[in-house]
C-alpha positions in Angstrom: 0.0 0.0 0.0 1.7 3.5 -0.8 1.7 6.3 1.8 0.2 8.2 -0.3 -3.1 6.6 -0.8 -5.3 5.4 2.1 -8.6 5.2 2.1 -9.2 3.1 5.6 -10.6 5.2 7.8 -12.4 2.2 10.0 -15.4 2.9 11.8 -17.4 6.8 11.8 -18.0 7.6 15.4 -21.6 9.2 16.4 -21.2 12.6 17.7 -18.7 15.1 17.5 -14.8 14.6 16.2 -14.1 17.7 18.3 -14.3 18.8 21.8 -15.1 21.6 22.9 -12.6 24.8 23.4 -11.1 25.2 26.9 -8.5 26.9 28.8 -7.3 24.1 31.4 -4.8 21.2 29.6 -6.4 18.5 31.4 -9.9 20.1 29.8 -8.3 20.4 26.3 -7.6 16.9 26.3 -10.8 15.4 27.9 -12.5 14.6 24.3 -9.1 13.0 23.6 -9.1 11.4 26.7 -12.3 10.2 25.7 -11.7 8.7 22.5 -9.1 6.3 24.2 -11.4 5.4 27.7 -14.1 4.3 25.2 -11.8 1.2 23.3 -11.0 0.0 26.8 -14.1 -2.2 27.9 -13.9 -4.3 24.8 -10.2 -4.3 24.9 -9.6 -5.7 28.2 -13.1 -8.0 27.8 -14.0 -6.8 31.4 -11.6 -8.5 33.0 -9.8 -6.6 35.9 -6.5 -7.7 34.7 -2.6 -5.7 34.0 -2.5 -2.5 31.5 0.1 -1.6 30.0 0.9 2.0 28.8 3.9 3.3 26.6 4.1 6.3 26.7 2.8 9.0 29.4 3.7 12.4 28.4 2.3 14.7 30.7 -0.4 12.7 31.8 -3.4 14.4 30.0 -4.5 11.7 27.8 -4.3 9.1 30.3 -7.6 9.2 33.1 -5.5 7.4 35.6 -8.0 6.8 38.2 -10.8 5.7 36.3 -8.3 3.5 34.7 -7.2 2.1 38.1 -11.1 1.2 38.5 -10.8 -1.1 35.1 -7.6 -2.7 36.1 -6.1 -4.7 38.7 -2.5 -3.2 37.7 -1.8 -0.1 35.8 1.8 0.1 34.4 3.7 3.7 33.0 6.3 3.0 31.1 8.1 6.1 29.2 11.8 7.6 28.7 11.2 9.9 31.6 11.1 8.2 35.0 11.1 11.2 36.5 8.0 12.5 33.7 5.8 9.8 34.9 6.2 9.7 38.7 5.4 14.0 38.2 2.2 12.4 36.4 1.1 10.0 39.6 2.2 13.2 41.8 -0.3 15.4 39.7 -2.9 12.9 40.0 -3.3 12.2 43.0 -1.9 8.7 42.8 1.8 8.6 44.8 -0.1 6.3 47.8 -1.4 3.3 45.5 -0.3 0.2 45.6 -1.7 -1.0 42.3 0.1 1.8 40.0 3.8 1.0 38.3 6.1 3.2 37.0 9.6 1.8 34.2 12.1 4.2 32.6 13.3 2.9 30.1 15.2 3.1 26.4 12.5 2.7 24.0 14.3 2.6 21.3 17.7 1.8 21.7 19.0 4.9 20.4 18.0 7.3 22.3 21.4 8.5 23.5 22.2 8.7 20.1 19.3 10.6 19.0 19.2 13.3 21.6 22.5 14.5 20.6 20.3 16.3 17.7 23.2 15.4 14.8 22.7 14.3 11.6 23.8 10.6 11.5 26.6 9.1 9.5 26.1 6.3 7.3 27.7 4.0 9.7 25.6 5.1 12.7 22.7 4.3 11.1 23.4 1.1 9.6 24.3 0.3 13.2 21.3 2.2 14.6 18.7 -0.2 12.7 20.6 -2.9 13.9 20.0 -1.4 17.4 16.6 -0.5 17.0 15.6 -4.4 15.9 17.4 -6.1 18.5 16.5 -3.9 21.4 13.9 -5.4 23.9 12.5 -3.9 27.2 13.5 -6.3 29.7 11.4 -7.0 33.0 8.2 -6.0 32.0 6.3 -8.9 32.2 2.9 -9.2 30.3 -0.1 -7.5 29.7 -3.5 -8.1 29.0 -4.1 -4.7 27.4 -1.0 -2.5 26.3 -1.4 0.8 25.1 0.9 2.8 22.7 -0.1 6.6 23.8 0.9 8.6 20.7 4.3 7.3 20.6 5.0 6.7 17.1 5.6 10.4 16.2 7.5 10.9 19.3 9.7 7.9 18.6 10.0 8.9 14.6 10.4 12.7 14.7 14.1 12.6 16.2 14.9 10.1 13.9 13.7 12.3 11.2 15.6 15.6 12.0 18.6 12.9 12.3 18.5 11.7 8.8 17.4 14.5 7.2 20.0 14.8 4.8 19.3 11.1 3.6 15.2 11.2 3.1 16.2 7.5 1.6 17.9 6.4 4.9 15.5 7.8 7.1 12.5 6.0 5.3 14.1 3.5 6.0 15.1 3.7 10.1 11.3 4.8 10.2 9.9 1.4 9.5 12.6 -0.5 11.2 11.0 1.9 14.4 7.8 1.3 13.6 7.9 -2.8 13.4 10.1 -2.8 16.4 7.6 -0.5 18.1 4.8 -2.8 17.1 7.4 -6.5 18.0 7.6 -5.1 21.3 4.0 -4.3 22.2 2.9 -7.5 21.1 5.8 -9.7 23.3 4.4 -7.8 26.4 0.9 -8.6 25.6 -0.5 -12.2 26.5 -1.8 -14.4 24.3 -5.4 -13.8 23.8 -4.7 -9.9 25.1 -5.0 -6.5 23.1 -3.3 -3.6 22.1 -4.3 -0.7 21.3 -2.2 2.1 19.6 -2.9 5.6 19.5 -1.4 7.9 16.7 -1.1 11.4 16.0 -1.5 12.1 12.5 -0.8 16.1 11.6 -0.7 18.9 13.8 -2.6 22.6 12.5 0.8 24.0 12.8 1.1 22.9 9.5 -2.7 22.0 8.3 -4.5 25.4 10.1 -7.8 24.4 8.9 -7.9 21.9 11.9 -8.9 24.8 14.4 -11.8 25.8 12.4 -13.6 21.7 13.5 -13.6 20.7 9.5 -16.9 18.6 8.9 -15.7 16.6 7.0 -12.6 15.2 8.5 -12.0 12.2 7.2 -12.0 14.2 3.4 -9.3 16.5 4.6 -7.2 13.6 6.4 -7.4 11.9 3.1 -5.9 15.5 1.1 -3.7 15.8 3.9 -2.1 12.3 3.0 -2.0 12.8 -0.7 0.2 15.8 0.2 2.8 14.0 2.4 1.2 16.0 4.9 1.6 14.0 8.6 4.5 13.2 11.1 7.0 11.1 10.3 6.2 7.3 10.6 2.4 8.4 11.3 0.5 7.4 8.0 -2.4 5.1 9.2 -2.4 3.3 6.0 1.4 1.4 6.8 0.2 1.3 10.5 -2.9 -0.6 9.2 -0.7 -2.4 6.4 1.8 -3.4 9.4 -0.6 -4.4 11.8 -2.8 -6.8 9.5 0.6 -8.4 8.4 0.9 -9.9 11.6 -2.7 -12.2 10.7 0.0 -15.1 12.9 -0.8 -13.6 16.0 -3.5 -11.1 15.6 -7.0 -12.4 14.7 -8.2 -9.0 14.2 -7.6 -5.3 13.8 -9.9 -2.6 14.1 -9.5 1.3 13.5 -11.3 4.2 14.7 -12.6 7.1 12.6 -10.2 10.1 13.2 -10.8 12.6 15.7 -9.3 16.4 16.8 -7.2 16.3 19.7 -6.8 20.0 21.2 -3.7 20.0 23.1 -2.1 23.5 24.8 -0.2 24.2 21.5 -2.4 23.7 18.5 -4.6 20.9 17.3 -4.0 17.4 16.1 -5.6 14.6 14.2 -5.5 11.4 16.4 -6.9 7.5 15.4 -6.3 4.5 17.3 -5.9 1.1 16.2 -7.1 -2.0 18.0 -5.7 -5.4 17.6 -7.2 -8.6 19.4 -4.2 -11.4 19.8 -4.9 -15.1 19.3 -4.6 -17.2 22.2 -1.6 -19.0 21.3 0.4 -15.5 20.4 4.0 -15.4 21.2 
C-alpha cells in the first residue's frame, strides 16, 4: 500500500470529532481522553487484569483513576522516570499500591538521537541494527497495552537525524515502527489486546484543523496525498503493518479520526485495535 493513498478510515464515530474549546490542559484533552477510555471495555473484555501504557507524556490523555477502576494493575512505562512519577504526583496517585512506574530506552538509540546530529552512514546502519534487536527487559505481560501517541514521538528525532538522507531515514522509520509494534505484542499475552494511538498532523502545518472541519475524514485523506503527517504516522502502513501480523492477531480494528486539542495547537488522532490469538507469542 503506498503512503500516499489510504482510504481506511475504520469505523465513523456518532457525535462530534471535536471537543469543545477550553483553557485548562487536562480540559483540552478530555475529548481525547475520551476517545481512548471508550476502546477499553472491549479491549480488556472486562476482566480486571494488567494494563500496560507506553508512553505517558504529561499525563493528560491518560484518566488514571478511572483506569485504576478497570484494572487490577496499571503500568507507566516512558523515557522519563522522573516525567511519569510527576504524572502520579499530579494525579493524585503517589499512595497506590496498584500503580507502576519503568524508565526505560525505548528505542535503543535514544542517547544517540538526543544528541540532535545528523547521523553518518555507519551510525545508522548500526542504529537499525539497534533498534531491531533492542527489547525492554522485565516488564512482564499485559493483557491490554497501550501505545499513547508514541509513534511520532519515537520517529520525529529520527527524522531531523537523517534529514540529509530522506532514503535512509525512510528506512530507520519502519525499522522503528515494526520494532515498536514487536515489542507491544511480546508484552501482551496471548489472547490480550493492544491498542495504539497515533497522531497524524498537527494545525501548525494544516491550520484548517482549528476551524472543527466537517468533514474530517475528506481533509485527512488531502492531507495524506500531500505528504502532509509526522514522520512514521501514516495510518495506512500502521494498518498495512498491523494486518501483516494475521499469525498472531485475529483482528484489527480502527477508529474514525478525531481532533485532539492540546495546549499548543490541534492534532488529528486515530487509534488502532488489535485482538491477539490465544496462542500469540
Amino acid at each position: 500500500m503506498a503512503e500516499d493513498k489510504y482510504e481506511y478510515l475504520g469505523r465513523r464515530q456518532h457525535g462530534s470529532i471535536m471537543g469543545r474549546s477550553s483553557e485548562s490542559p487536562w480540559e483540552k484533552a478530555s475529548f481525547h481522553r475520551a476517545q481512548i477510555l471508550r476502546m477499553l471495555p472491549s479491549a480488556s473484555r472486562g476482566r480486571r487484569g494488567t494494563l500496560g501504557i507506553v508512553g505517558v507524556g504529561d499525563g493528560t490523555a491518560l484518566g488514571l483513576r478511572s483506569l485504576l477502576e478497570r484494572f487490577h494493575e496499571v503500568h507507566l512505562i516512558d523515557r522519563d522516570k522522573a516525567g511519569i512519577q510527576e504524572v502520579i504526583r499530579e494525579q493524585d496517585l503517589a499512595e497506590r499500591q496498584r500503580i507502576f512506574h519503568h524508565g526505560r530506552d525505548l528505542t535503543g538509540i535514544d542517547a544517540l538521537l538526543s544528541e540532535g546530529r545528523l547521523l553518518t552512514d555507519e551510525e545508522w546502519k548500526q542504529g537499525c541494527q539497534s533498534i531491531a534487536q533492542h527489547s525492554l527487559p522485565d516488564l512482564g505481560q499485559f493483557d491490554l497495552i497501550i501505545s499513547n501517541s508514541m509513534i511520532p514521538e519515537l520517529m520525529i528525532p529520527i527524522a531531523h537525524c537523517l534529514s540529509h538522507d530522506p532514503e535512509k531515514m525512510s528506512e530507520m522509520i519502519r525499522v522503528c515502527r515494526e520494532s515498536h509494534i514487536s515489542r507491544l505484542l511480546e508484552h501482551a499475552v496471548p489472547g490480550g489486546s493492544l491498542i495504539i494511538v497515533m497522531d497524524i498532523v498537527c494545525s501548525n502545518s494544516l491550520p484548517r484543523l482549528a476551524q472543527s472541519p466537517s468533514d474530517l475524514g475528506g481533509l485527512l485523506q488531502a492531507t495524506l496525498e500531500a505528504g502532509n503527517f509526522f514522520p512514521g504516522s501514516h495510518p495506512g502502513m500502521m494498518d498495512q503493518s498491523l494486518r501483516a501480523l494475521d499469525h498472531c492477531l485475529a483482528g484489527v480494528d480502527a477508529t474514525h479520526p478525531w481532533i485532539q486539542e492540546t495546549p499548543d495547537g490541534h492534532r488529528i488522532s486515530m487509534a488502532f485495535r488489535g485482538l491477539l490469538t490465544p496462542e500469540a507469542q
